[in-house]
Chimera marker file (.cmm) of the C-alpha trace (Angstrom):
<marker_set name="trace">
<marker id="1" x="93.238" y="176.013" z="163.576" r="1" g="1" b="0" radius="0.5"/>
<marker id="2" x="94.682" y="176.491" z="166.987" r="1" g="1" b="0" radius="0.5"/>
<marker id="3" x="95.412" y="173.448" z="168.780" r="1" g="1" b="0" radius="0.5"/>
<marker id="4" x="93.998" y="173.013" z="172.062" r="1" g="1" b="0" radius="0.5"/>
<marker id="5" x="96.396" y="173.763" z="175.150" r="1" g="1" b="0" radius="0.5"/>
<marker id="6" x="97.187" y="171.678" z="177.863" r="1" g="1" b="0" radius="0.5"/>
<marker id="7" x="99.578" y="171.476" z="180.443" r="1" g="1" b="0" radius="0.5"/>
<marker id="8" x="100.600" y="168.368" z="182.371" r="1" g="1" b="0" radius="0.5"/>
<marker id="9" x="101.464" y="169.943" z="185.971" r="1" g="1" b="0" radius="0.5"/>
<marker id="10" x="105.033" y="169.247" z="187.114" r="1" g="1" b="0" radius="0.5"/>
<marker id="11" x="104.917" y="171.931" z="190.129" r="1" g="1" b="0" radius="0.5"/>
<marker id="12" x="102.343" y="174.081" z="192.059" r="1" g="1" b="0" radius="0.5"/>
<marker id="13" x="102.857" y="176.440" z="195.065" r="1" g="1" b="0" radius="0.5"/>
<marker id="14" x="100.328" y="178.313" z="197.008" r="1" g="1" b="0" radius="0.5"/>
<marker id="15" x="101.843" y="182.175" z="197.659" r="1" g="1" b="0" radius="0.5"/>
<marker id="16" x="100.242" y="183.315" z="200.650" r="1" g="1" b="0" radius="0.5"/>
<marker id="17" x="102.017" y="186.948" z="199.898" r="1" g="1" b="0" radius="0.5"/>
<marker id="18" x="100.998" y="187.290" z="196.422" r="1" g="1" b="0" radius="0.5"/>
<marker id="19" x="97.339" y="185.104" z="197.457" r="1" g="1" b="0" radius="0.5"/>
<marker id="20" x="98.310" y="183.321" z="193.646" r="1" g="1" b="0" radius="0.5"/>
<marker id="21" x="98.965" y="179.812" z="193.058" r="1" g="1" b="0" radius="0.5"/>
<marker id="22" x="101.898" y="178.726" z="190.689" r="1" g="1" b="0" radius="0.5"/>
<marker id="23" x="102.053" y="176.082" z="188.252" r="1" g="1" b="0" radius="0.5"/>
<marker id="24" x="104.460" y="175.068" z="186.356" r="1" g="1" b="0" radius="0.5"/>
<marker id="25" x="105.303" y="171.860" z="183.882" r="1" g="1" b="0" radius="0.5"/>
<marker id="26" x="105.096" y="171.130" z="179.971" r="1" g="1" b="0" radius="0.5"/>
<marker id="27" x="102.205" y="172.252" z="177.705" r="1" g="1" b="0" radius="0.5"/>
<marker id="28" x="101.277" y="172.192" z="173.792" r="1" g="1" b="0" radius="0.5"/>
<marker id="29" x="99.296" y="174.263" z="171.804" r="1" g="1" b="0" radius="0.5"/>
<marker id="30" x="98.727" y="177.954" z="172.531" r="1" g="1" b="0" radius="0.5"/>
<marker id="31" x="96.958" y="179.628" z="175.593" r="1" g="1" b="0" radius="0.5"/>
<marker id="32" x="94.571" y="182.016" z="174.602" r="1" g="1" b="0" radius="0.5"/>
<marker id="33" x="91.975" y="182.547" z="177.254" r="1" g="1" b="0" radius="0.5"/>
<marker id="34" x="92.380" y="182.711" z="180.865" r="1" g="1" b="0" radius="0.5"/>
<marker id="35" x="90.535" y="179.635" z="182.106" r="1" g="1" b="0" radius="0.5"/>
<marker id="36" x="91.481" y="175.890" z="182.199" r="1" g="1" b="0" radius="0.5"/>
<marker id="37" x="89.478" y="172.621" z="183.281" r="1" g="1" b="0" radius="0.5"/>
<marker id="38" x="90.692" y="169.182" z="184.747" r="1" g="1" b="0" radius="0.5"/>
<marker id="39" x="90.860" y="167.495" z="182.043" r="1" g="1" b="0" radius="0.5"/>
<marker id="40" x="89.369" y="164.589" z="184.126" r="1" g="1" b="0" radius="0.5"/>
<marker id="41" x="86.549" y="166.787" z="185.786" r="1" g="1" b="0" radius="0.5"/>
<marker id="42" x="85.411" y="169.621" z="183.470" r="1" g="1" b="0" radius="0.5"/>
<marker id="43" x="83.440" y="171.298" z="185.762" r="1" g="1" b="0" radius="0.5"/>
<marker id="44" x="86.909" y="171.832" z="187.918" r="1" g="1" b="0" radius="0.5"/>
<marker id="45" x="87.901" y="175.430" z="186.303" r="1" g="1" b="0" radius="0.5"/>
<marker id="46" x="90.376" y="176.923" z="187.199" r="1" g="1" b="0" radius="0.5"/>
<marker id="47" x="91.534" y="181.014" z="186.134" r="1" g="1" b="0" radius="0.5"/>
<marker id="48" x="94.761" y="181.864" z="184.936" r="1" g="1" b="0" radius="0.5"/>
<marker id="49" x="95.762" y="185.445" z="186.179" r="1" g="1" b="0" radius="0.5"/>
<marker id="50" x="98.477" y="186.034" z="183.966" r="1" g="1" b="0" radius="0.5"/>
<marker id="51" x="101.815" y="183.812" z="182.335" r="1" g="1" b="0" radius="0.5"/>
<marker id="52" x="105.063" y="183.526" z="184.296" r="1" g="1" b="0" radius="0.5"/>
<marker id="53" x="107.427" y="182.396" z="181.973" r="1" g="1" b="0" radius="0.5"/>
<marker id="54" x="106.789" y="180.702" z="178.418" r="1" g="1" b="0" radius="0.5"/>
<marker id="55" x="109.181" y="178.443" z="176.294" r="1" g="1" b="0" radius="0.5"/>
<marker id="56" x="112.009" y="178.171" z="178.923" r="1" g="1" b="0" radius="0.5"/>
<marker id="57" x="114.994" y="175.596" z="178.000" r="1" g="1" b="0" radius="0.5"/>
<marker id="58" x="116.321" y="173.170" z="180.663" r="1" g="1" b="0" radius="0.5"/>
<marker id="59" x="119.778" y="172.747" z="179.367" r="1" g="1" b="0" radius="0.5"/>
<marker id="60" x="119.914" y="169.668" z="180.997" r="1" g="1" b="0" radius="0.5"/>
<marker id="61" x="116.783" y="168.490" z="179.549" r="1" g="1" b="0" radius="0.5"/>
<marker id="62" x="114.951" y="169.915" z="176.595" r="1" g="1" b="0" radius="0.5"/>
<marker id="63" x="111.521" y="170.570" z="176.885" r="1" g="1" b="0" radius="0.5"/>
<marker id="64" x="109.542" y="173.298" z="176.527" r="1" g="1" b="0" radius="0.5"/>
<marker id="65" x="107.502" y="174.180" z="180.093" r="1" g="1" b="0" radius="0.5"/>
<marker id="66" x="105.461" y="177.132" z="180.952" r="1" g="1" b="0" radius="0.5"/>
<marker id="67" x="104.949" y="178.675" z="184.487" r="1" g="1" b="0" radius="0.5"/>
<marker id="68" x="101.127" y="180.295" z="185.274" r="1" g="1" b="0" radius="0.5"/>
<marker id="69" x="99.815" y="182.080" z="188.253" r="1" g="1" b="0" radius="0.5"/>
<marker id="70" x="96.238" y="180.766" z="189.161" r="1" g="1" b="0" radius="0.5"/>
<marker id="71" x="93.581" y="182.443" z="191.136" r="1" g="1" b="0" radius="0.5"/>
<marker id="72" x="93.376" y="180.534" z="194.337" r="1" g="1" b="0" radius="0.5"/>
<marker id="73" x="90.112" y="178.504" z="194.948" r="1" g="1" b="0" radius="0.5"/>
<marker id="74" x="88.733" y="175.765" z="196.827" r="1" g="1" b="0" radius="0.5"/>
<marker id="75" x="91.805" y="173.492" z="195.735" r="1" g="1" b="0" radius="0.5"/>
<marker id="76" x="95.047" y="172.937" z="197.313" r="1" g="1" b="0" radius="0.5"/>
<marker id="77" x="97.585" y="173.776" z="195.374" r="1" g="1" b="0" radius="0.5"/>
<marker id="78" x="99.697" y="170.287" z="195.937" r="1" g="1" b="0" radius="0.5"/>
<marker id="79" x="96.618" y="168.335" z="194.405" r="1" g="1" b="0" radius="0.5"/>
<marker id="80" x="97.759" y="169.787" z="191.380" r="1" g="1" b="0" radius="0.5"/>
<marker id="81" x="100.542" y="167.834" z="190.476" r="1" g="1" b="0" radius="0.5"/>
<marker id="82" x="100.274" y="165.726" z="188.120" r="1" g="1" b="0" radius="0.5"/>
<marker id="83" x="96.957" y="166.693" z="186.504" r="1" g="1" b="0" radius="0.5"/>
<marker id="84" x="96.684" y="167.689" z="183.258" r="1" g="1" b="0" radius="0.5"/>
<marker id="85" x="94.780" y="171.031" z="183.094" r="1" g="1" b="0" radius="0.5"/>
<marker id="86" x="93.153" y="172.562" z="179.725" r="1" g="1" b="0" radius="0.5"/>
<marker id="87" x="91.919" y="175.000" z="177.879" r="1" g="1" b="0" radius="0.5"/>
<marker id="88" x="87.990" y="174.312" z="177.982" r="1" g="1" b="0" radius="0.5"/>
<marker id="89" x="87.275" y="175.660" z="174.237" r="1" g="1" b="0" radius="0.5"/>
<link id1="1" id2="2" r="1" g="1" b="0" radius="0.2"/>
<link id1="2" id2="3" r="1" g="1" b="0" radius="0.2"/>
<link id1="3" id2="4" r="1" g="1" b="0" radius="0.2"/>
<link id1="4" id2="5" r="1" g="1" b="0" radius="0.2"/>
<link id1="5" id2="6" r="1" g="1" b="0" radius="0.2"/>
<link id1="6" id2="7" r="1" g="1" b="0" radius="0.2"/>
<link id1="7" id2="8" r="1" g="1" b="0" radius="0.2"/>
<link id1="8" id2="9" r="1" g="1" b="0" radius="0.2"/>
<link id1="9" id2="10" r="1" g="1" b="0" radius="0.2"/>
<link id1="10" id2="11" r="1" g="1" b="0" radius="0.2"/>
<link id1="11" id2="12" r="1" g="1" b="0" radius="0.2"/>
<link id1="12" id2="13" r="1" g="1" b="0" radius="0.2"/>
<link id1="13" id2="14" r="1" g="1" b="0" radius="0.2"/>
<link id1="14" id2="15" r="1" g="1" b="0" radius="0.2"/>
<link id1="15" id2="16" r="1" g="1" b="0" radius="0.2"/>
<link id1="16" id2="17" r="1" g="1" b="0" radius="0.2"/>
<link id1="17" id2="18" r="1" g="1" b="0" radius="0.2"/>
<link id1="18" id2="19" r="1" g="1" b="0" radius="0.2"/>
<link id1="19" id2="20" r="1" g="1" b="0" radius="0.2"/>
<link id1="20" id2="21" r="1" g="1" b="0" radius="0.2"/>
<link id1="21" id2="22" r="1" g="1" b="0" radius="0.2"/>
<link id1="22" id2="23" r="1" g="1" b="0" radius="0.2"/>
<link id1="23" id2="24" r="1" g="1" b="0" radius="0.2"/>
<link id1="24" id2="25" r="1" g="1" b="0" radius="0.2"/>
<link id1="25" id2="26" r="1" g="1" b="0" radius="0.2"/>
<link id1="26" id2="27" r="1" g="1" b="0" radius="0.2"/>
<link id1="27" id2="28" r="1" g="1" b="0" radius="0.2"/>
<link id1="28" id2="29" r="1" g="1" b="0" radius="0.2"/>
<link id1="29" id2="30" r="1" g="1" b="0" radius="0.2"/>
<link id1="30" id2="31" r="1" g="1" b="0" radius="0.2"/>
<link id1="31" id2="32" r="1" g="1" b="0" radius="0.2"/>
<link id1="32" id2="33" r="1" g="1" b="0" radius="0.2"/>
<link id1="33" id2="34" r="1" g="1" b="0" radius="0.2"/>
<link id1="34" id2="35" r="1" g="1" b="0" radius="0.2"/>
<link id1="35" id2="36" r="1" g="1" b="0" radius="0.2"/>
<link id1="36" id2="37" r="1" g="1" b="0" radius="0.2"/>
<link id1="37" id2="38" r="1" g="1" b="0" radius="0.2"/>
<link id1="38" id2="39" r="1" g="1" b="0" radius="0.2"/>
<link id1="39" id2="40" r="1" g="1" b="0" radius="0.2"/>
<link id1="40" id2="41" r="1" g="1" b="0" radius="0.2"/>
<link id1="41" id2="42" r="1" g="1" b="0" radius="0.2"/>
<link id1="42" id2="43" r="1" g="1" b="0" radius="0.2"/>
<link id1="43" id2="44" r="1" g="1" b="0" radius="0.2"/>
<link id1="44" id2="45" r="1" g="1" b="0" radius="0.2"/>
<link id1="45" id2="46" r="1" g="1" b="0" radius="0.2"/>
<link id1="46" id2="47" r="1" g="1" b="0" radius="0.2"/>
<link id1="47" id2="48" r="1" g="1" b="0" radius="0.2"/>
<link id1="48" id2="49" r="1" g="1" b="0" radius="0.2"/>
<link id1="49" id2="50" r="1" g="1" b="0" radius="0.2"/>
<link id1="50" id2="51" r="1" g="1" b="0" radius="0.2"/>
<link id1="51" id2="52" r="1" g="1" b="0" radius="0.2"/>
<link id1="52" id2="53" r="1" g="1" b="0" radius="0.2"/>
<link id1="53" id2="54" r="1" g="1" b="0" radius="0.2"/>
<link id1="54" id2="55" r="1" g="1" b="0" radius="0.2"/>
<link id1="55" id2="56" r="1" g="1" b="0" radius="0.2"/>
<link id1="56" id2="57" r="1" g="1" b="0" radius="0.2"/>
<link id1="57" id2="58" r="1" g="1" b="0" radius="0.2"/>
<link id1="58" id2="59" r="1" g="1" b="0" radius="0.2"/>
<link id1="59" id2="60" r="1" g="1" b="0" radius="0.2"/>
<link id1="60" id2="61" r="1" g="1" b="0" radius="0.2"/>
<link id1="61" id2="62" r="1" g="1" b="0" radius="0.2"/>
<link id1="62" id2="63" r="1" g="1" b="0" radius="0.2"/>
<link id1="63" id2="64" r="1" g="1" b="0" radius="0.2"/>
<link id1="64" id2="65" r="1" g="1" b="0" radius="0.2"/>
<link id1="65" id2="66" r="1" g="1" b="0" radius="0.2"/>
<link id1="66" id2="67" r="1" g="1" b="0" radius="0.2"/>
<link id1="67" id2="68" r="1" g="1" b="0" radius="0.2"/>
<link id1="68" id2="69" r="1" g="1" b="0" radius="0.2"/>
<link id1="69" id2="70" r="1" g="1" b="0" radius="0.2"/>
<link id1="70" id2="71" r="1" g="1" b="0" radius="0.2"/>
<link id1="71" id2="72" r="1" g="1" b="0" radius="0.2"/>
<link id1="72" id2="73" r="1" g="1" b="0" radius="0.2"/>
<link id1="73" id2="74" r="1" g="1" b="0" radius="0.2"/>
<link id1="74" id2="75" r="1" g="1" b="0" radius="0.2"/>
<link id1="75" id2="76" r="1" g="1" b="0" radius="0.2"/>
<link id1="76" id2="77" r="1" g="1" b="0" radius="0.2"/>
<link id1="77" id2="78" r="1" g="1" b="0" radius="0.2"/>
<link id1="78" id2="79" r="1" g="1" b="0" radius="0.2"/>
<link id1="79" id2="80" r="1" g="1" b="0" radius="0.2"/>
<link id1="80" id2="81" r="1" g="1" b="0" radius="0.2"/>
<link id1="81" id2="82" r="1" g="1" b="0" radius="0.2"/>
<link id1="82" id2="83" r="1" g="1" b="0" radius="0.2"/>
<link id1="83" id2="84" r="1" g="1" b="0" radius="0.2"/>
<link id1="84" id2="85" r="1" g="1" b="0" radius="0.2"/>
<link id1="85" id2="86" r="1" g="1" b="0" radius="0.2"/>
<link id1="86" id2="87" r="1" g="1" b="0" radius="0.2"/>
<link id1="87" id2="88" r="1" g="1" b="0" radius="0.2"/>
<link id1="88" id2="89" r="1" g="1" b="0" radius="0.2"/>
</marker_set>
């Protein structure tokens, strides 16, 4: 059984250049597809384009984090923050 993956938003930035939105904080379980949901507001999907950086170390504080790049939508990326977003399966 996979468990379900989540990621409790730490960081988001909207790149006008790239037209992607970036998210980054600490998640658990394993990211299979490429859509997540508010985890208070299902119907709030957001789709993940592709995975910036898995299983970095802070060496000043140990956690695992994981950076994604989002498809922009009618959100703003600093609304973000501090939501927990996850995988709707």
């Amino acid at each position: 059984m996979v468990d379900l993956f989540k990621v409790n938003v730490e960081f988001a930035m909207y790149l006008q250049s790239a037209n992607v939105v970036v998210i980054t904080g600490k998640y658990e379980g394993q990211l299979t597809g490429n859509v997540l949901v508010d985890a208070n507001n299902l119907a709030k999907k957001f789709v993940v384009n592709n995975v910036v950086h898995m299983k970095y170390k802070n060496p000043e504080q140990i956690k695992d984090t994981i950076s994604l790049n989002l498809q922009p939508d009618d959100f703003e990326a600093d609304e973000l923050v501090g939501k927990c977003l996850i995988s709707p399966d």
